[in-house]
N, C-alpha and C positions, 0 to 999 in steps of 0.2 A: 190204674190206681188201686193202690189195696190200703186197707187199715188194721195193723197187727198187735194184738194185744200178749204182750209174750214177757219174758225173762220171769221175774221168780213166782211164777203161776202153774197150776196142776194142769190145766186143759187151755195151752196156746189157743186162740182165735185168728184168723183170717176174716175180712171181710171185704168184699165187694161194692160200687155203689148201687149197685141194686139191690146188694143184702140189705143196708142201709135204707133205700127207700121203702122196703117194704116191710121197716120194721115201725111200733106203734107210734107212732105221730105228737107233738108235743107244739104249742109255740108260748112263744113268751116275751112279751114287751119290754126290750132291756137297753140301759144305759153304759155304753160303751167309751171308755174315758183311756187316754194314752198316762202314763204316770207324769209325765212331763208336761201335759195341759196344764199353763199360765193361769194364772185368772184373767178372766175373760177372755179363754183361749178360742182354739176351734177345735181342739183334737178333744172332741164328746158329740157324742150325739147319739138319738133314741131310734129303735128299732123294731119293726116287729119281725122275732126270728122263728123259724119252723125248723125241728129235730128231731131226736130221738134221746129217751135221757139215758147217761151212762153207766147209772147205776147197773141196770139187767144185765148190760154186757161184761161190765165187770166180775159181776157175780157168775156169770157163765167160765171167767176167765177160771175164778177161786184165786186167789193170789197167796200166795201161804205167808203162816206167822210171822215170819222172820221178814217181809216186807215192806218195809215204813217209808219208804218213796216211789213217785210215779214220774219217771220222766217219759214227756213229751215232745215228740220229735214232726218238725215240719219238712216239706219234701225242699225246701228252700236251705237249710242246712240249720234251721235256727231250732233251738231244742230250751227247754224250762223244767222245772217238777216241783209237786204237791205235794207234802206229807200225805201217806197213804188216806190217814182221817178228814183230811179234805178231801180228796177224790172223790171219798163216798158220799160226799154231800148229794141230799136229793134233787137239790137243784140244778146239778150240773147234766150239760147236754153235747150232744153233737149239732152243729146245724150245718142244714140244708139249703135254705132257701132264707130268703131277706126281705121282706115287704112285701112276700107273694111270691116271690120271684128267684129262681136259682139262682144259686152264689156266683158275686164277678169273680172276675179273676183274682179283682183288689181285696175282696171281700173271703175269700178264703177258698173258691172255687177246688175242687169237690166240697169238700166238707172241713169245717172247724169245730173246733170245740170251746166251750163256754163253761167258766169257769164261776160265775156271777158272784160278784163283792169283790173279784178282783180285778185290776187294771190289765188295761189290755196287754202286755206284754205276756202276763199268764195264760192265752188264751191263745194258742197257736194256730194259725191258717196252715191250708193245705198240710192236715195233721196226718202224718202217715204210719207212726207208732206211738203206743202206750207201754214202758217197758219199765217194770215195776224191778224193784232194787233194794237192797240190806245195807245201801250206804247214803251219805249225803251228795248230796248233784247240783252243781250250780249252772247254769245256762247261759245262753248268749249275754244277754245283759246284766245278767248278776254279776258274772266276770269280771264286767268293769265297776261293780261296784251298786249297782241298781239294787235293791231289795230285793232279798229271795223270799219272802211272803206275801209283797205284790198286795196286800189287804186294800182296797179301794173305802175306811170307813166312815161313817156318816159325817158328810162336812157341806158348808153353806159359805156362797161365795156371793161378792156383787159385783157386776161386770162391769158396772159405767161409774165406778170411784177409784179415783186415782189417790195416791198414799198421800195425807195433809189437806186431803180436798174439804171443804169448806159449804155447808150448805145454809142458805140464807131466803126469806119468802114466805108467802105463806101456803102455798102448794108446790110440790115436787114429786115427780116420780122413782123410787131407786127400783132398780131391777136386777135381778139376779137369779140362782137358782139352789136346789138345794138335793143332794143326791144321797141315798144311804148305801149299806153295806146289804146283808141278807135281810134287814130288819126295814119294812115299810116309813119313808118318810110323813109323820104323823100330823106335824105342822110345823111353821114356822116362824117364828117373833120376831122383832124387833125394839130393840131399846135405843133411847135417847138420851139417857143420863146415867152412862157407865152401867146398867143393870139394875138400876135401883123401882126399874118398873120397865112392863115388858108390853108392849101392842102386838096380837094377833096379824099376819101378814097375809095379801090376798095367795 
């Protein structure tokens, strides 16, 4: 396995997975969501992931002016890309490991990359190039039409209400969840009379 950082940049990269592992160490507790989770889907779920973030490398790469996209290429054929101004996000990373534990195979085995506030489709497994570009690049799923900006942002769902459901009593539980973009979810309320007053939610 290798991972190539190359096309409109001053100094190509190569790297290895033990270049990789031996570089500075990063984890970060993240919500992984498919763009096509339902409400009340299953394709989400939280993580604790270990990497390395992609900034340095980048910046090792130098990607010159005239490069305003990043496509990403996985060894499985599937490819996506970022406006270069996203890529540089500090939060984005490579990962390693998943819960403690080296990546499955499902999971992106060697290594993926993490795009965070976007849906997973942005966020390619088994990543084996980074090839920055002077045009626009639409990927596997954009093709058919999926969002080429892939933005995952701040949105609040309830799992166990069905549309026109009815609630009645004088206790009940709703449950659901509520996930952001880059920006921390802060709290979250609840109305009962159209918005005209709002309750704090646990």
């Amino acid at each position: 396995w290798r991972l190539k950082i190359d096309g409109l940049v001053r100094n190509p990269l190569t790297l290895t997975y033990d270049d990789v592992g031996k570089l500075p160490a990063i984890q970060k507790a993240l919500t992984l969501e498919c763009i096509s989770n339902p409400i009340g889907g299953t394709f989400l779920g939280n993580a604790l992931w270990t990497g390395t973030p992609l900034g340095p490398l980048l910046k090792r790469a130098d990607p010159a002016p005239d490069a305003f996209n990043a496509v990403i290429y996985g060894a499985d054929g599937f490819s996506t890309s970022h406006p270069t101004a996203r890529i540089w996000n500090e939060e984005n990373f490579l990962a390693c490991q998943m819960n403690g534990e080296t990546l499955s195979r499902d999971h992106g085995y060697p290594v993926r990359i993490f795009i965070p506030g976007k849906y997973g489709m942005k966020h390619p497994k088994w990543v084996t190039r980074i090839e920055f570009v002077n045009h626009a690049y639409l990927g596997y799923y954009e093709r058919d039409g999926w969002s080429n900006e892939g933005e995952r942002w701040a949105h609040a769902r309830f799992t166990d209400l069905k549309d026109g459901s009815r609630i009645s009593g004088k206790n009940f539980v709703l449950t659901g969840y509520a996930v952001g973009n880059l920006d921390d979810i802060k709290s979250v309320e609840i109305s009962f009379d159209d918005g005209k007053a709002w309750q704090q939610a646990n």
